[in-house]
Phi, psi and omega in degrees: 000143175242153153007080207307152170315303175277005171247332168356309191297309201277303212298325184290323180318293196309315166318305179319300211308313209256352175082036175276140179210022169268104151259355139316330170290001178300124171222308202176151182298113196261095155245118219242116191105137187243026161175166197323289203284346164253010168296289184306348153323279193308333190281304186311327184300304178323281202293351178281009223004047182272326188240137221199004208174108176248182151214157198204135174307156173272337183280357174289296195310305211282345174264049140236350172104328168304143166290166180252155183310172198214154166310168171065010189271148172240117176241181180249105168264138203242175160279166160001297199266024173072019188275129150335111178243294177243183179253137161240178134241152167281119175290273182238151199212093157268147166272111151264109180288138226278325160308333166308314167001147170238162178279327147330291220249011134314301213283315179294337199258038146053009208244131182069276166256355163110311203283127185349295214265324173279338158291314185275326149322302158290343179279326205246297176285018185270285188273028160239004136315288152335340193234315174315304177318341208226022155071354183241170188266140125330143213206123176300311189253061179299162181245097178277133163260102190258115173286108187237137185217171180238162205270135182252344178211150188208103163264356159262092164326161185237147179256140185308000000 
């Protein structure tokens, strides 16, 4: 997939700033969060490194047509209103049933108190949100591609 047209810009900086010169490891635009204010949430976790780790149903990629991330994968996570915030790669990507979860990687994936039981809360309404839209039921044991990345380019530091 390439590089959307209004991001060019951003993806050569990071290329200059970091010496990359694979646009093939190039996957995909990350905006995180299903409305304005926990996108921009979720980004801020991101460039702060509280947030390390997401997850996304496989029945999502395929009815998007998309592979689910493979390590070494690089994406642009932008906010809500499409602006270039970082680079992240994907470090590791276990498949997992959604029931599976672990409180580690609740915990890595950063979001509200850290804990197993505010993950799979928000998580389990996302993805039954997700699934109505997408004509199937929601299922404990759904196969999450669960994604832990590092942030690799930030060119705006963010103030405290």
């Amino acid at each position: 997939m390439p590089v959307p047209p209004h991001l060019q810009a951003f993806w050569s900086e990071f290329r200059l700033a970091t010496g990359t010169d694979d646009d093939s490891r190039y996957y995909d635009v990350c905006v995180f969060g299903d409305s304005q204010q926990l996108a921009d949430e979720l980004a801020d976790l991101v460039l702060r490194g509280i947030k390390r780790a997401t997850a996304g149903s496989l029945a999502s990629y395929q009815d998007q047509g998309i592979r689910a991330p493979r390590a070494g994968d690089l994406s642009i996570v932008t906010g809500w209103a499409g602006q270039p915030l970082c680079v992240i790669e994907t470090q590791v990507v276990e498949v997992v049933p959604f029931n599976e979860v672990t409180a580690e990687f609740a915990a890595v994936e950063g979001e509200g108190d850290g804990s197993l039981a505010f993950w799979r809360q928000e998580h389990r309404r996302y993805f039954e949100m997700e699934c109505v839209k997408a004509g199937r039921h929601f299922d404990e044991g759904m196969l999450l591609a669960c994604e832990q990345f590092r942030v690799v380019y930030q060119p705006r530091p963010i103030e405290a």
